[in-house]
DRENDO-1510 file (C-alpha; in Angstrom, 1 decimal, always signed):
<recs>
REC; n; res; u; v; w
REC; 1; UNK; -23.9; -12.7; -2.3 .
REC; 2; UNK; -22.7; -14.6; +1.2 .
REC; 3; UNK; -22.8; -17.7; -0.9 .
REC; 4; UNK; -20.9; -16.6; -3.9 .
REC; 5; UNK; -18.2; -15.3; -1.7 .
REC; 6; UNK; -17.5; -19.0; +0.1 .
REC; 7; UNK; -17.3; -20.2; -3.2 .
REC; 8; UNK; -14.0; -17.9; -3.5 .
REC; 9; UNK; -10.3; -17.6; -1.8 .
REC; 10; UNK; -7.7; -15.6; -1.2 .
REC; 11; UNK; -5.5; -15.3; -3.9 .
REC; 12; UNK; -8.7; -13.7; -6.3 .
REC; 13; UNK; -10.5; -11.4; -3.7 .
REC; 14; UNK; -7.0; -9.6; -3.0 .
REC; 15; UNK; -6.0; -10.0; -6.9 .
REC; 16; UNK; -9.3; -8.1; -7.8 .
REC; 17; UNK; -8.7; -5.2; -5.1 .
REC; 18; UNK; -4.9; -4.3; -5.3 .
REC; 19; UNK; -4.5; -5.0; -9.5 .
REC; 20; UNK; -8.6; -4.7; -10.8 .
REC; 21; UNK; -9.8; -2.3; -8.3 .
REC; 22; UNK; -6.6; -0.2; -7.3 .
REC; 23; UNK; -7.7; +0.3; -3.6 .
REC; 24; UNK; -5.5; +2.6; -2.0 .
REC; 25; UNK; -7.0; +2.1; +1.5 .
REC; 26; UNK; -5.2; -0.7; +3.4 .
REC; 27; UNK; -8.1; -3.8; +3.9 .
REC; 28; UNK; -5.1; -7.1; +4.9 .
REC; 29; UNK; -5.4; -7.7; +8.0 .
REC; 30; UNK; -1.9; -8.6; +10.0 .
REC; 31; UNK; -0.6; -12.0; +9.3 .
REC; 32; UNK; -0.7; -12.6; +13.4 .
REC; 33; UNK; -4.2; -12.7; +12.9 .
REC; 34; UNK; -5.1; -16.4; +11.8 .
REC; 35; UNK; -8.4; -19.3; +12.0 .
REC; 36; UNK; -7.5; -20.5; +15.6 .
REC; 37; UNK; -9.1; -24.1; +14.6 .
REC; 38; UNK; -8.6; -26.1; +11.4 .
REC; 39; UNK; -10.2; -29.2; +11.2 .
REC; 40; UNK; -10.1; -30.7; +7.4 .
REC; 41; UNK; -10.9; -27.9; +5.5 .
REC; 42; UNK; -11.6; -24.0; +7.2 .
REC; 43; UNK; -14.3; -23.3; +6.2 .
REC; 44; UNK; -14.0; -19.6; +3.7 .
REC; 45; UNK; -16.6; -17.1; +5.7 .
REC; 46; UNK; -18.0; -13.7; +4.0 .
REC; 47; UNK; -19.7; -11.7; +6.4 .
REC; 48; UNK; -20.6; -7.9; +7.3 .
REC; 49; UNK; -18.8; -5.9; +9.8 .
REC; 50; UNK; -20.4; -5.8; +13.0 .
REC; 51; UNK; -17.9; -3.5; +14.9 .
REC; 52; UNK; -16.9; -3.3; +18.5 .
REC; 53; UNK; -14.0; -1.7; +20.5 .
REC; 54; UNK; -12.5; -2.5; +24.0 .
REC; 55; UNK; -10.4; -0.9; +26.4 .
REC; 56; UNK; -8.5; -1.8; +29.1 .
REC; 57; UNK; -10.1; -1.6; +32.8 .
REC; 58; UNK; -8.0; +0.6; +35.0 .
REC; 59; UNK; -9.9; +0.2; +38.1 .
REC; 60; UNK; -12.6; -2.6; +39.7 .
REC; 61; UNK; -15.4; +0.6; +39.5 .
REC; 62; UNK; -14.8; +1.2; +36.2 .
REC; 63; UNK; -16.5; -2.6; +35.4 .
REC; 64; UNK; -19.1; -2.0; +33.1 .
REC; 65; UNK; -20.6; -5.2; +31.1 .
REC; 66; UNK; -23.4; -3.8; +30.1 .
REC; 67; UNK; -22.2; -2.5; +26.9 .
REC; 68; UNK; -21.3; -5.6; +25.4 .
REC; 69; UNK; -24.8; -7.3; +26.5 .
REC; 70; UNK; -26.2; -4.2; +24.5 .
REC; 71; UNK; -24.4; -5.3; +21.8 .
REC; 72; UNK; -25.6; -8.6; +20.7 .
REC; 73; UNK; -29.2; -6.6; +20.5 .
REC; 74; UNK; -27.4; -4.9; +17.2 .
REC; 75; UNK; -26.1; -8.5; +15.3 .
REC; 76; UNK; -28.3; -9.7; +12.3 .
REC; 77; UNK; -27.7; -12.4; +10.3 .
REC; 78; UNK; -24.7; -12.8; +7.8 .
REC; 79; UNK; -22.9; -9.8; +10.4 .
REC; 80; UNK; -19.1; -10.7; +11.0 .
REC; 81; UNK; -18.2; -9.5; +14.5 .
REC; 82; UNK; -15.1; -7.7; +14.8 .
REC; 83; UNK; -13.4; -7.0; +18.2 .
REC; 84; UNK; -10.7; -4.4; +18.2 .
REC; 85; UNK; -8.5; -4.4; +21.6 .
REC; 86; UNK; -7.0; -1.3; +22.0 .
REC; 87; UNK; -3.7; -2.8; +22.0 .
REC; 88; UNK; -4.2; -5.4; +24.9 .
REC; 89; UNK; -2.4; -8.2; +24.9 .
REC; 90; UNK; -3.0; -9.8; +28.3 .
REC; 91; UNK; -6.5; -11.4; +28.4 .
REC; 92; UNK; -8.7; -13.9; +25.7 .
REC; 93; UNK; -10.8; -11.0; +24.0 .
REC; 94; UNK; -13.1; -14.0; +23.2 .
REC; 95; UNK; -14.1; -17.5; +24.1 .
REC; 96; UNK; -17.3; -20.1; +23.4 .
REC; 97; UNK; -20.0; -18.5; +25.7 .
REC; 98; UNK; -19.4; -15.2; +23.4 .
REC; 99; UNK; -19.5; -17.4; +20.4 .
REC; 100; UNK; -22.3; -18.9; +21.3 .
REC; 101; UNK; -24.0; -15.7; +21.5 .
REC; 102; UNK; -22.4; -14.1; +18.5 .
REC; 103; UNK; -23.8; -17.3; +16.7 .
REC; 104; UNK; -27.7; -17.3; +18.3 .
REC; 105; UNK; -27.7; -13.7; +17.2 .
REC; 106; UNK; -26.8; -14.3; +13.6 .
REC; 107; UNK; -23.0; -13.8; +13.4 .
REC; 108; UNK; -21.2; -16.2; +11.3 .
REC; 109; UNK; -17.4; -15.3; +12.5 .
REC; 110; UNK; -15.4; -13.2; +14.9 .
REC; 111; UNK; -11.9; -11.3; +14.0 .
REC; 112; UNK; -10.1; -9.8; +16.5 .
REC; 113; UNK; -6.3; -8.4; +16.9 .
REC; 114; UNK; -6.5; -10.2; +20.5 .
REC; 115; UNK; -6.8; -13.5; +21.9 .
REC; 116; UNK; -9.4; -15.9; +22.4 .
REC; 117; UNK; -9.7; -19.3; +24.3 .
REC; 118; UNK; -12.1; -22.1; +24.8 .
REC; 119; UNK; -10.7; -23.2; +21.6 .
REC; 120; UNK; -11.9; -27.2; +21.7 .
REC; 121; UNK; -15.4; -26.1; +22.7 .
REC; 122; UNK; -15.6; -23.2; +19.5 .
REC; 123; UNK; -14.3; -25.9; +17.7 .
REC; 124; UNK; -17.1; -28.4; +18.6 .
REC; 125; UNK; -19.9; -25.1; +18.2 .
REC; 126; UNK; -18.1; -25.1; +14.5 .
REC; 127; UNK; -17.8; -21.4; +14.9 .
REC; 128; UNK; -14.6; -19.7; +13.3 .
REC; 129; UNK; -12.3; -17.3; +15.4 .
REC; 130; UNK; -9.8; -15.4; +13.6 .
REC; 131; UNK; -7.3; -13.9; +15.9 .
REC; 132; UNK; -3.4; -13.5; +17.3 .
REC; 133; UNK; -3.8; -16.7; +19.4 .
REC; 134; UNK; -4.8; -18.5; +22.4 .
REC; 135; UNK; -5.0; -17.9; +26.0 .
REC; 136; UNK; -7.2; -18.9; +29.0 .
REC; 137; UNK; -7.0; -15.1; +30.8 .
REC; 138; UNK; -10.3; -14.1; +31.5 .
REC; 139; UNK; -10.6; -10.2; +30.6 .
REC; 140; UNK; -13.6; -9.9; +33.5 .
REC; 141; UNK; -12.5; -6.8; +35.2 .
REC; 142; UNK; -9.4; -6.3; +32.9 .
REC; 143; UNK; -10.3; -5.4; +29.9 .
REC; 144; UNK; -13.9; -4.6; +28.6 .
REC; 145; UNK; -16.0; -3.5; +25.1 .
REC; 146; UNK; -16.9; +0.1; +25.4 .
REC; 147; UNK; -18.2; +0.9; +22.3 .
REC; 148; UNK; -19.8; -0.5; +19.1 .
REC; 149; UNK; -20.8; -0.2; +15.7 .
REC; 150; UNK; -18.4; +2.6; +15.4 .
REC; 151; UNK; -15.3; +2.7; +13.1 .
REC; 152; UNK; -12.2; +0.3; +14.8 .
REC; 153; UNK; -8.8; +0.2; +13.3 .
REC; 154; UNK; -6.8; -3.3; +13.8 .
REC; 155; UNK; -3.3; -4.1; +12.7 .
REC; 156; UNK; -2.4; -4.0; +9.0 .
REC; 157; UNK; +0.1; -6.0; +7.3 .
REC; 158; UNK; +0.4; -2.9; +4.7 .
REC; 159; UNK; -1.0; -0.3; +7.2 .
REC; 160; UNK; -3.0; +0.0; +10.0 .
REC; 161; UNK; -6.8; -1.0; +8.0 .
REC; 162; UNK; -9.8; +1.0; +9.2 .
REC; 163; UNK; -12.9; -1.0; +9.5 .
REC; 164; UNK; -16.5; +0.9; +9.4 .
REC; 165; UNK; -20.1; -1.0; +10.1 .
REC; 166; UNK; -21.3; -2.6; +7.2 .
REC; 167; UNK; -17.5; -3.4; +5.3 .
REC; 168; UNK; -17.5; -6.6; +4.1 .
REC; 169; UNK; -15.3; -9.5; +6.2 .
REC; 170; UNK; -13.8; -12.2; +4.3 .
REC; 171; UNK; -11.8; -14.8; +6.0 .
REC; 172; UNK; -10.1; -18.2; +5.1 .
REC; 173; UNK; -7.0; -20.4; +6.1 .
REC; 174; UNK; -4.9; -17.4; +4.1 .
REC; 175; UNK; -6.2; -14.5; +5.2 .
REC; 176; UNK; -8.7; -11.7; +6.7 .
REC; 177; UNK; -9.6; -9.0; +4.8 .
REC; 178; UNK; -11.4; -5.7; +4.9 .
REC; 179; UNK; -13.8; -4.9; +1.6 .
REC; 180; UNK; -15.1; -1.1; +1.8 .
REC; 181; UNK; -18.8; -1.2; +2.1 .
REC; 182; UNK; -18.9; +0.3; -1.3 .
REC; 183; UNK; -17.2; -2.1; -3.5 .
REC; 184; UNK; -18.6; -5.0; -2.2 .
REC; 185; UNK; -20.1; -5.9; -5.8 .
REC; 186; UNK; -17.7; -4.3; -7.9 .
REC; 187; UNK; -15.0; -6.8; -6.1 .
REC; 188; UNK; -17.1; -9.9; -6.3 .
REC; 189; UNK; -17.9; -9.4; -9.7 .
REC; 190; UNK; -13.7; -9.0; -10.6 .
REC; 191; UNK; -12.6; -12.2; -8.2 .
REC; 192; UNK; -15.2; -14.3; -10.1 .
REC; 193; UNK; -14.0; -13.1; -13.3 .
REC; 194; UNK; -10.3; -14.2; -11.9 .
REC; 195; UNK; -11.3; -17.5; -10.5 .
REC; 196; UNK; -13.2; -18.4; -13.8 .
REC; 197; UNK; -9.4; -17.4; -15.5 .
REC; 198; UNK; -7.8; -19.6; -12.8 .
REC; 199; UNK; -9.8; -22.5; -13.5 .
REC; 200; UNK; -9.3; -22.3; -16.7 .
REC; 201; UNK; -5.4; -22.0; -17.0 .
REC; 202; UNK; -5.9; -25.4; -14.2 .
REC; 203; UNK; -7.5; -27.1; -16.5 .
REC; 204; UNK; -5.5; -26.3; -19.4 .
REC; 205; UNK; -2.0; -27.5; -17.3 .
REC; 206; UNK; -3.4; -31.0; -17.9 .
REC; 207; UNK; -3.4; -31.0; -21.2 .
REC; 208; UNK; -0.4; -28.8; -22.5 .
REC; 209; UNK; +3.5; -28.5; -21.8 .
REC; 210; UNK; +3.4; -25.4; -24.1 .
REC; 211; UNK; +3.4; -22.8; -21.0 .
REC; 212; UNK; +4.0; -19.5; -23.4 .
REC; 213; UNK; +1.0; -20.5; -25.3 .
REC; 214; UNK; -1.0; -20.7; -22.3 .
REC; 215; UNK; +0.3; -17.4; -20.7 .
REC; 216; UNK; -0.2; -15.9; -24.6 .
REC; 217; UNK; -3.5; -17.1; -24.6 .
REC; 218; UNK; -5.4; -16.2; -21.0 .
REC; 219; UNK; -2.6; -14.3; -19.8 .
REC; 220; UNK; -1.4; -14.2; -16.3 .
REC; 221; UNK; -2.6; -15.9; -14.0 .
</recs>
């Protein structure tokens, strides 16, 4: 299924939730939240929601890491890690050492409403990092993850999007987006169905001027 999904974009995976599907529940992740390297082509990622939540440290004997070292003994391959601040704003929520962990214990992505940094090095690790932006504030005694694999909300750009454990993650140089756990397939199945329409009216464009004919014919596209 992780492989059919990289094989999709966009454009057909929200298509076949909003117009097939009719989901009510909010699943686009804000437009602030973007790939934070793009070298050539970003690579499209399809993952499952490994969930964590951070707060902000109010006090030095409040430092607690051992949570998020508990964490990583929770990833499994093809998880999608997601980090949601709790509004923060001042620290990187992320950076290469957690990638590189995130990585060795089977993630394949990180999305989070905050900031990362150690860009050039993620870059290098070829791991993506979908987030606000970039900067080099560590969060050590700041800000801290508190809980995980629990239900996180992150900014929506149509309404704040809930995220539960096991969601599907989808992410490319448009977009992140939210797919409940229990449409997974159901989605899939109607984004292929629109891609193989896609293709089609792309392939037809180099043969005909007559664009009625085309729209009569496969309809919109």
């Amino acid at each position: 299924m992780i492989d059919r999904f990289e094989k999709l974009y966009s454009g057909v995976i929200y298509d076949a939730i909003h117009f097939d599907l009719c989901v009510k529940r909010p699943f686009l992740i804000h437009h602030d939240v973007k790939p934070q390297w793009i070298s050539g082509r970003e690579p499209v990622r399809f993952g499952y929601a490994l969930t964590c939540r951070g707060e902000t440290v109010s006090d030095a004997k409040h430092i607690d890491d051992t949570v998020r070292i508990d964490m990583f003994k929770s990833f499994y391959e093809g998880c999608f890690q997601v980090i949601a601040t709790g509004g923060d704003r001042r620290v990187a929520h992320f950076g290469d050492i957690s990638g590189k962990l995130a990585a060795k214990f089977g993630a394949v992505g990180v999305v989070t409403d905050g900031f990362t940094r150690d860009i050039s090095i993620l870059e290098e690790d070829a791991f993506p990092v979908y987030a606000r932006g970039v900067k080099p504030v560590d969060a050590f005694g700041r800000w801290q993850i508190v809980e995980f694999e629990c239900p996180v909300t992150l900014d929506g750009a149509e309404g704040d999007v809930d995220v539960f454990p096991g969601d599907g993650v989808f992410a490319d140089r448009d977009s992140v987006m939210i797919l409940p756990r229990d449409l997974i397939a159901d989605i899939l199945e109607k984004a292929e169905a629109r891609l193989a329409r896609e293709e089609d009216v792309r392939r037809e464009l180099k043969n005909t001027d007559d664009i009625m004919a085309l729209y009569e014919r496969i309809g919109r596209w």
